[in-house]
C-alpha positions in Angstrom: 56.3 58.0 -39.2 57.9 61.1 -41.4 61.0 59.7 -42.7 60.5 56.3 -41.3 62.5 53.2 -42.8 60.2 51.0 -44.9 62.6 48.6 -45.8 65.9 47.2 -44.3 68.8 48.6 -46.9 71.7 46.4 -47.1 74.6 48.8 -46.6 76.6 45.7 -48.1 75.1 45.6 -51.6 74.4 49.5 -51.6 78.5 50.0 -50.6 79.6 47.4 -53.6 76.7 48.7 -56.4 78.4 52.6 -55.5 81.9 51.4 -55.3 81.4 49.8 -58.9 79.3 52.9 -60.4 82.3 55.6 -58.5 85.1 53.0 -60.3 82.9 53.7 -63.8 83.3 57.1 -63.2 86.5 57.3 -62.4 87.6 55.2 -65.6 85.8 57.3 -67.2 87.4 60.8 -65.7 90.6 58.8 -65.8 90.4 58.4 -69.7 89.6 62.1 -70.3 92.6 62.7 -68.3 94.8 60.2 -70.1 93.6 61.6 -73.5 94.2 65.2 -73.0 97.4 64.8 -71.0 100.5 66.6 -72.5 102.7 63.6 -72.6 101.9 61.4 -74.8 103.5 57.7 -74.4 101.9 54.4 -73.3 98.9 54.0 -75.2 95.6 53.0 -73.7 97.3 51.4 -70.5 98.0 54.7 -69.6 94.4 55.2 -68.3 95.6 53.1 -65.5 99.4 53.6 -65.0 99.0 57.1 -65.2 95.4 57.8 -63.6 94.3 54.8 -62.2 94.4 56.9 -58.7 91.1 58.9 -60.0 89.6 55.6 -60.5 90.8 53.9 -56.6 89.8 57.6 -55.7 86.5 57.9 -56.5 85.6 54.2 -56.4 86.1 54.5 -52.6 84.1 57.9 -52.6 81.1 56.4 -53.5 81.5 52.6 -51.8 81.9 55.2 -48.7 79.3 57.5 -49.0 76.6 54.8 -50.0 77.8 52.1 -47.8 77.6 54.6 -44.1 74.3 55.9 -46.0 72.9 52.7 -45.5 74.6 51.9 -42.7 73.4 55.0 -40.4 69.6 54.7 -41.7 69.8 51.0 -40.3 71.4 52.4 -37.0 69.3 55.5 -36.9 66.3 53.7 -37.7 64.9 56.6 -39.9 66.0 57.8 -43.8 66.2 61.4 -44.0 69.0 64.2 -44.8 70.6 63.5 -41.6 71.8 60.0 -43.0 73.2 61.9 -46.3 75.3 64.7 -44.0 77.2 61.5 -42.0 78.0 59.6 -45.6 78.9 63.1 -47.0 81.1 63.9 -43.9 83.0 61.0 -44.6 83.1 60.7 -48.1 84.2 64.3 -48.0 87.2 63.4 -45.7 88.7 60.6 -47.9 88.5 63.6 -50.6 90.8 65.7 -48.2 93.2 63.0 -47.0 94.0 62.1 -50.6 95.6 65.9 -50.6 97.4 64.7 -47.4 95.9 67.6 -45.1 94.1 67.4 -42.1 92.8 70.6 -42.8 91.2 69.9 -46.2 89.9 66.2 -44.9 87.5 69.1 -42.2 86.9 71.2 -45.0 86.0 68.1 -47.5 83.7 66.9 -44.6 82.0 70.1 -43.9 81.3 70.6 -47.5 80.5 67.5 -48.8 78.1 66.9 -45.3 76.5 70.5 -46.1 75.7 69.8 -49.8 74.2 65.9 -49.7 71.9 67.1 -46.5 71.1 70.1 -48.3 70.1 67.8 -52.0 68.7 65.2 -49.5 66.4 67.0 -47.7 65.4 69.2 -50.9 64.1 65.4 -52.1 66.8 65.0 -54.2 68.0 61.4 -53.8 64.7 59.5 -54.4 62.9 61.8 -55.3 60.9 61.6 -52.5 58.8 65.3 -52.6 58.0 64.2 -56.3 54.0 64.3 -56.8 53.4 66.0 -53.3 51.2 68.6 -52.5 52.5 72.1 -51.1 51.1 71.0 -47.8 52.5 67.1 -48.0 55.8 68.8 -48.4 55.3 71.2 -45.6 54.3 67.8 -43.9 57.1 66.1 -44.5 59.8 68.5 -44.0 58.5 69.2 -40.2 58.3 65.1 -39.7 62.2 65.8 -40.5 62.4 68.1 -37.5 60.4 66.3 -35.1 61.6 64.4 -32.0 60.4 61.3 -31.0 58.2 62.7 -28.3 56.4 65.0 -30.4 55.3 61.7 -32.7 53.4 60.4 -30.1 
């Protein structure tokens, strides 16, 4: 079965080893933004007074988009781009409710939901086109596309 889950993901661990690698990443953007601030005042603290939003931010970004990942391969029962275009839906909405508009949380879902289906499907995530033929490819992308009926 094209797309087919071989393994049970735990959306548990996947949600806490994205939530720690988005926090890294945030420290990290946080500190860029500490250091070339314009005000200059409270040391290295400031990483978190100042920016520690950026960190909680995208922390939750990537806890979210990994963790309903997971979570919708289990319930679907298949991991393709469809999977990637849910978590990037939401993901994308915590990116527009952090600007307080409704508006942007749609936009941020229909964006971020267009993008990770579009990098999903291409192979991107684990690489899964790597080492395939032209016609294993072709293969797989119409297993994407297929219902349930046609499999059988």
């Amino acid at each position: 079965m094209a797309g087919g889950i071989s393994e049970e993901r735990d959306w548990k661990a996947e949600t806490v080893k994205y939530t720690l690698g988005g926090a890294g990443l945030g420290l990290f953007v946080s500190s860029f933004q500490t250091a070339y601030s314009p005000r200059k005042s409270g040391g290295a603290l400031d990483v978190f007074k100042k920016y520690g939003g950026t960190i909680g931010y995208m922390a939750a970004m990537g806890g979210v988009f990994a963790g309903v990942d997971a979570a919708t391969a289990q319930i679907r029962g298949k991991d393709d781009y469809v999977n990637s275009a849910v978590a990037g839906c939401a993901a994308g909405f915590i990116a527009g409710i952090r600007k307080r508009s409704i508006p942007a949380a749609v936009g941020g879902c229909a964006f971020f939901a267009t993008a990770m289906a579009t990098y999903d499907y291409s192979g991107g995530f684990d690489g899964k086109m790597q080492g395939m033929t032209r016609e294993e490819r072709d293969e797989y992308r119409a297993g994407l596309f297929a219902s349930e009926k046609d499999m059988k």
